[in-house]
C-alpha positions as CSV (number, residue, x, y, z in Angstrom):
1,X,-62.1,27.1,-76.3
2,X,-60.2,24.4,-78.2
3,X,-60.5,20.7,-76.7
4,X,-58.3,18.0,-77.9
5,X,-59.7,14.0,-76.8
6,X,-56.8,11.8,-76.8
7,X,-57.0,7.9,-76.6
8,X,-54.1,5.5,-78.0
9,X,-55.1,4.8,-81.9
10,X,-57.7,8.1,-82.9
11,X,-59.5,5.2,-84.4
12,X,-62.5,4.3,-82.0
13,X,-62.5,6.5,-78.8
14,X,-61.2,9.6,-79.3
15,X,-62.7,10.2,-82.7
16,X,-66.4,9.9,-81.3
17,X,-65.7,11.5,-78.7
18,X,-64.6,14.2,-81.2
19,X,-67.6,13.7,-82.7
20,X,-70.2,13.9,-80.0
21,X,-68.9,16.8,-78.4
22,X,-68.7,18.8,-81.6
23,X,-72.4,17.8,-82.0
24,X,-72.9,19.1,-78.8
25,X,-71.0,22.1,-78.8
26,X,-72.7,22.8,-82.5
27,X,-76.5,22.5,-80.8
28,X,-75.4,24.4,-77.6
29,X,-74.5,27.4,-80.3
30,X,-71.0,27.4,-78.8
31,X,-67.9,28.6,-81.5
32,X,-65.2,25.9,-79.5
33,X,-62.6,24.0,-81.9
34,X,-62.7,20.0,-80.8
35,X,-60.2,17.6,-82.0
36,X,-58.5,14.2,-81.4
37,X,-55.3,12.6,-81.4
38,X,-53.9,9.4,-80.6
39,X,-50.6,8.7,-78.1
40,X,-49.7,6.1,-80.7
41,X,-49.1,6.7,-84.9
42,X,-51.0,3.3,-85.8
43,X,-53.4,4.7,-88.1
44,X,-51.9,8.4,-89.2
45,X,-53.8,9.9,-91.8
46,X,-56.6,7.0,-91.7
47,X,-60.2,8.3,-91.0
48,X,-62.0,5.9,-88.2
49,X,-62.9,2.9,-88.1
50,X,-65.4,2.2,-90.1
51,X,-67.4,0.6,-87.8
52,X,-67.2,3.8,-85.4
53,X,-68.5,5.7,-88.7
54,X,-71.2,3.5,-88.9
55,X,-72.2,3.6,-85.1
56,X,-72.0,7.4,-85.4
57,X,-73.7,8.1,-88.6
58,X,-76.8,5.4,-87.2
59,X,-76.7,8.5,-84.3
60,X,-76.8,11.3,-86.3
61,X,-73.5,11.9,-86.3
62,X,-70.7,11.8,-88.8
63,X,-67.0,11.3,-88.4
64,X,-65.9,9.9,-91.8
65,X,-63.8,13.1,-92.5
66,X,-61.7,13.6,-89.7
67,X,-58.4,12.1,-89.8
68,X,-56.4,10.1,-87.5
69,X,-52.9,11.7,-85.9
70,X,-50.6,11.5,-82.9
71,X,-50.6,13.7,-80.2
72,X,-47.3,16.0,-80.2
73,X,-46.3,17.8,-77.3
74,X,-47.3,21.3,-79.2
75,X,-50.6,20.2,-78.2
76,X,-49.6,21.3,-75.2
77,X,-49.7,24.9,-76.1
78,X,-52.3,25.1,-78.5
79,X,-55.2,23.2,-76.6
80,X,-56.6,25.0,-73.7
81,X,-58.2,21.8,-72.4
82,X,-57.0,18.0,-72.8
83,X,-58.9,15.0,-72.3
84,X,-57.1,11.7,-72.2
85,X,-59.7,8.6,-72.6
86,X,-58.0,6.2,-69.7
87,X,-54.8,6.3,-66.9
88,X,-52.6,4.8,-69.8
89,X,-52.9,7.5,-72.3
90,X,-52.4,10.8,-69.4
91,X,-49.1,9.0,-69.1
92,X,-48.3,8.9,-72.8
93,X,-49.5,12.6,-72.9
94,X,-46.8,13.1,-69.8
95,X,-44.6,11.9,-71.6
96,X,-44.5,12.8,-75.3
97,X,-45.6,16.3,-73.5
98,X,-41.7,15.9,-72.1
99,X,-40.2,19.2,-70.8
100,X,-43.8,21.1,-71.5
101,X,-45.3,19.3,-68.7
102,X,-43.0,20.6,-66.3
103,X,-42.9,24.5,-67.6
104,X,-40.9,27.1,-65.3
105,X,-44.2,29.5,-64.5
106,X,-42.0,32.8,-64.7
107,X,-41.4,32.0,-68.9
108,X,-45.0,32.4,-70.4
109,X,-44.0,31.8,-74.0
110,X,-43.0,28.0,-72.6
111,X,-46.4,28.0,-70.8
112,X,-48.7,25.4,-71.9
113,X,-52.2,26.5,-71.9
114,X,-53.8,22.9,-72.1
115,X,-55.5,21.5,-68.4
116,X,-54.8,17.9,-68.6
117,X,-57.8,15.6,-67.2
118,X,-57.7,12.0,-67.4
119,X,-61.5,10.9,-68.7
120,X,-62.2,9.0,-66.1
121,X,-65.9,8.6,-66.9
122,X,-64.6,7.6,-70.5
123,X,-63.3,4.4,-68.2
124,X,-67.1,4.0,-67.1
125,X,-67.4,3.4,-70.4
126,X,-65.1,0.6,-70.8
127,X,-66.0,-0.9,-67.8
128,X,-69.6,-1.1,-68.6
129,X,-68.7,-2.7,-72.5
130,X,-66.0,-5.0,-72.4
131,X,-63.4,-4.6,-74.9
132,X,-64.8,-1.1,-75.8
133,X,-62.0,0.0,-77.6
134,X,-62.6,-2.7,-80.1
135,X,-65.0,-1.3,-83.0
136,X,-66.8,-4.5,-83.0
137,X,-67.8,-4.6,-80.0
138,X,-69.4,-0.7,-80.1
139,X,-73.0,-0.6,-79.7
140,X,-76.4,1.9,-79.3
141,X,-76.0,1.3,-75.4
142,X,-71.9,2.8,-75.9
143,X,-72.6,5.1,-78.2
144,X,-75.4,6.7,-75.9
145,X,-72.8,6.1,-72.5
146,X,-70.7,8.2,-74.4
147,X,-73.2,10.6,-75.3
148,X,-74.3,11.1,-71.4
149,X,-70.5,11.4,-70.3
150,X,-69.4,14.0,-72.8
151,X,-72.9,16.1,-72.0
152,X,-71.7,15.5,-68.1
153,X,-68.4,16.7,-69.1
154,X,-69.7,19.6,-72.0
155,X,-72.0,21.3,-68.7
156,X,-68.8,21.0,-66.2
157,X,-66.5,22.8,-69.3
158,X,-69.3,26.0,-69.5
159,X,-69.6,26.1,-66.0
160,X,-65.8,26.4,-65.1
161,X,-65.2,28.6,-67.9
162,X,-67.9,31.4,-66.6
């Protein structure tokens, strides 16, 4: 199973998210490939924040080597499942996605594999901390929000892939 969490930087949300679920899919014993990606090239090649490093690392969890990149529409065909953080970022995924999003079903080599979900517990999140998205406003009580939403979401992934 490859996962790809997309938000609009890969600076804050989608990069912990990458990192919690790979936590999670490392302890459940599962071999799935998790990434991120960001609709937006802001931060291309940067790691994350560091003040989502730090938030991670004070969880047991460390992101400092993954990488921030935009979301192409190859994701498309290389992710089996797609998670966009909020409403905003499914649309930028719809369209960057462009003529993969509509595929003709009878040409399977234009197929995209990828289910596209929009996060919408990920929007919990943001609801419950203002201003989420901004590193500085991250904290324990996001960090373990997160943590119980990607677990919620982690069980409903085994259980609709059986």
């Amino acid at each position: 199973m490859k996962i790809l969490m997309v938000c609009l930087g890969n600076i804050c949300r989608s990069p912990l998210a990458e990192g919690i679920l790979q936590h999670k899919v490392i302890k459940a014993g599962l071999l799935w490939q998790v990434e991120s990606a960001g609709t937006a090239n802001y931060h291309v090649g940067e790691p994350p924040h560091k003040l989502s490093q730090k938030v991670a690392k004070m969880n047991g969890i460390d992101i400092s080597r993954q990488q921030c990149r935009q979301f192409k529409k190859e994701d498309m065909l290389e992710f089996d499942k797609i998670y966009a953080m909020d409403s905003e970022n499914y649309i930028n995924i719809k369209h960057i996605s462009g003529d993969l999003w509509k595929y003709d079903p009878t040409n399977a080599v234009q197929a995209p594999r990828a289910t596209i979900r929009i996060w919408l517990l990920a929007m919990l999140v943001s609801a419950c901390v203002p201003l989420s998205w901004l590193p500085w406003r991250f904290s324990l009580r996001t960090l373990l929000i997160a943590t119980a939403l990607v677990a919620v979401v982690l069980g409903l992934i085994v259980w609709t892939s059986r």
